[in-house]
PASEBA-1860 file (N, C-alpha, C; in nm, 3 decimals):
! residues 74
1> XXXXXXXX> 0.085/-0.117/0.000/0.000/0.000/0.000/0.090/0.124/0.000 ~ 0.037/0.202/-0.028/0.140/0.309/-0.095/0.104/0.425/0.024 ~ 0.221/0.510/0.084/0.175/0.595/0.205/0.071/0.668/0.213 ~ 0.041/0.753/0.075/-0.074/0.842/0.073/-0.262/0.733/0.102 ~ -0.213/0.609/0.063/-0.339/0.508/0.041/-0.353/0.472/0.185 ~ -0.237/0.482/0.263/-0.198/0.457/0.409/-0.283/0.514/0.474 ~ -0.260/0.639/0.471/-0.293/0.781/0.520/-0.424/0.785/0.571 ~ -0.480/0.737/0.393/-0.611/0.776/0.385/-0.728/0.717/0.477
9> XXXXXXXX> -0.661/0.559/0.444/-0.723/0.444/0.462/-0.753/0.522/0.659 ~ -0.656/0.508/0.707/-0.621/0.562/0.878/-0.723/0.699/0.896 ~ -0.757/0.801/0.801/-0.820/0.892/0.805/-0.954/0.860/0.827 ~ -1.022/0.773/0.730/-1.129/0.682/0.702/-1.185/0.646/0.817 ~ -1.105/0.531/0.896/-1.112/0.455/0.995/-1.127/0.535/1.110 ~ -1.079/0.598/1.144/-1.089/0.719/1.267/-1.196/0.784/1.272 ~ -1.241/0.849/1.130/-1.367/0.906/1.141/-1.479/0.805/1.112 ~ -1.495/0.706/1.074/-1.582/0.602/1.075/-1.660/0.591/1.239
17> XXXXXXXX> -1.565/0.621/1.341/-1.597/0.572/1.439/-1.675/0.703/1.502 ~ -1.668/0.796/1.438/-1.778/0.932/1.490/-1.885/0.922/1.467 ~ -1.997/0.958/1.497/-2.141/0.991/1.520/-2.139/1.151/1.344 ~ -2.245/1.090/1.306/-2.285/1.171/1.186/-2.281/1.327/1.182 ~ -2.330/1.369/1.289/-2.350/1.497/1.367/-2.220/1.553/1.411 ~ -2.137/1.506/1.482/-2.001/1.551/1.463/-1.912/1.578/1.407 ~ -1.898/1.470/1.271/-1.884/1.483/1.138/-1.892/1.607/1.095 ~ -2.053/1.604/1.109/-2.066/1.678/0.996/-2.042/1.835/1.064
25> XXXXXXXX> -2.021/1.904/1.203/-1.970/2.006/1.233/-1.860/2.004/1.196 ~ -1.761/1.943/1.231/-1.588/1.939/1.235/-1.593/1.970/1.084 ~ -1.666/1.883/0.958/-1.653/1.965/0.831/-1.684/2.106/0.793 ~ -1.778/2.163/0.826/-1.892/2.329/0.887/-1.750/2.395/0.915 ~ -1.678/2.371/1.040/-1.586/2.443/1.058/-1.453/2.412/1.016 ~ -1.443/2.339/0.949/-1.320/2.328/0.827/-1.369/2.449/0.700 ~ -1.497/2.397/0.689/-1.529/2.490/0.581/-1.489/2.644/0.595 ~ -1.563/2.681/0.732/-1.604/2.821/0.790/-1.452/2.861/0.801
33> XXXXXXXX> -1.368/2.782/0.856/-1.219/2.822/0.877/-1.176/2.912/0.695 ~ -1.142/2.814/0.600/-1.165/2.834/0.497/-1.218/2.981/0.448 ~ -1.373/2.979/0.468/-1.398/3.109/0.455/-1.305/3.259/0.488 ~ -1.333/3.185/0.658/-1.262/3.297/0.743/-1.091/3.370/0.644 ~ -1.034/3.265/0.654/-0.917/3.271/0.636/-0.910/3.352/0.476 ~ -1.021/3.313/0.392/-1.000/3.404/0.219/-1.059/3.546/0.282 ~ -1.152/3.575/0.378/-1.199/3.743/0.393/-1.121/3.791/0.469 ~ -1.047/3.718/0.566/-0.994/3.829/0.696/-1.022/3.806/0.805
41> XXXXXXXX> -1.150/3.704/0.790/-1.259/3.781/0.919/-1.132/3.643/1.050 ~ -1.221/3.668/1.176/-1.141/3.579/1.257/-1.278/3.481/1.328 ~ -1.240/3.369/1.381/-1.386/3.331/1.420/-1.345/3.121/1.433 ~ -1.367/3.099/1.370/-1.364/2.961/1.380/-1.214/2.902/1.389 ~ -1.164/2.876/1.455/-1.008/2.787/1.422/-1.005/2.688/1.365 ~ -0.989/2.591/1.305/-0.995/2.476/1.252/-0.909/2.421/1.154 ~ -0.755/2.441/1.172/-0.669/2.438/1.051/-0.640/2.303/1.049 ~ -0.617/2.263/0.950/-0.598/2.155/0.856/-0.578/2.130/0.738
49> XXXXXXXX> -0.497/2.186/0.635/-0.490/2.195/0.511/-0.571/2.152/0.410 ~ -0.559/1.990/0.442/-0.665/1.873/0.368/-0.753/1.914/0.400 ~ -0.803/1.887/0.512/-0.978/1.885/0.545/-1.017/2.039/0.522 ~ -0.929/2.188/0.517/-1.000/2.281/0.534/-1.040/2.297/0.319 ~ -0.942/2.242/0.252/-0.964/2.189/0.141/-1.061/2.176/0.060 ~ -1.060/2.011/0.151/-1.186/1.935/0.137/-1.325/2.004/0.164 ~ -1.307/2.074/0.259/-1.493/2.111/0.289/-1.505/2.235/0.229 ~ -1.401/2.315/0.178/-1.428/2.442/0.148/-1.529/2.442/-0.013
57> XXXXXXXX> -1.507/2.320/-0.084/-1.648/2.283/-0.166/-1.738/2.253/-0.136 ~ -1.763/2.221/-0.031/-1.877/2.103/0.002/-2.010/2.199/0.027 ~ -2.145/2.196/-0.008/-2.270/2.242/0.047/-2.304/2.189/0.171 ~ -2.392/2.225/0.241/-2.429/2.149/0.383/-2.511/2.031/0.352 ~ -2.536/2.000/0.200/-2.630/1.906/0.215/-2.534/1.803/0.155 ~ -2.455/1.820/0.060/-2.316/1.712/0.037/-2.226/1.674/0.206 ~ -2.222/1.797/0.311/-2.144/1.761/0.385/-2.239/1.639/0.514 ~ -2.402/1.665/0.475/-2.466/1.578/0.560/-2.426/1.447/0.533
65> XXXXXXXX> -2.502/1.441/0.377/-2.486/1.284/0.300/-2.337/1.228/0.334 ~ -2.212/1.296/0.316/-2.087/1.269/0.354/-2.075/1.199/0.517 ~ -2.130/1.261/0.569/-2.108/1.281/0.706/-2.209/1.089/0.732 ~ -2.288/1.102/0.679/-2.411/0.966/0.663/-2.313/0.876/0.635 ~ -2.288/0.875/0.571/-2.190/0.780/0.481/-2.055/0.709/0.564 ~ -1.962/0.823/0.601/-1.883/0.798/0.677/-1.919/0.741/0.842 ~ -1.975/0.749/0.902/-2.046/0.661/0.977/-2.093/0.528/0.942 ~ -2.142/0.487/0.825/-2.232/0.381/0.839/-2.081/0.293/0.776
73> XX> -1.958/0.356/0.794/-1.876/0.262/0.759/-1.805/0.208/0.898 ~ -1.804/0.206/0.973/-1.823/0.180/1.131/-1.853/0.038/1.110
END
């Protein structure tokens, strides 16, 4: 397995074991970080490169279904 497939796989698994609802905040404020960070404004902390990334596309209704998903792999 190749490190990045490593990574992922370990990323996966960790959040598998969260509740949907938590999920799906910790993405909200990846996102919101994101925001924050392109206007200026100050407000949410949440750095993470990947994940602030990752959610900075996401709608709240992709980040629910996401959030569904990743749970029911538990």
């Amino acid at each position: 397995m190749e490190p990045k497939e490593k990574e992922f796989q370990q990323l996966v698994s960790g959040c598998s074991a969260q509740h949907a609802d938590y999920t799906a905040s910790q993405l909200k404020a990846f996102r919101q970080y994101s925001i924050n960070e392109q206007t200026g404004s100050e407000g949410v902390e949440r750095v993470n490169a990947m994940m602030n990334n990752v959610a900075m596309g996401l709608t709240n209704e992709e980040i629910d279904a996401l959030s569904q998903y990743i749970a029911g792999l538990h």
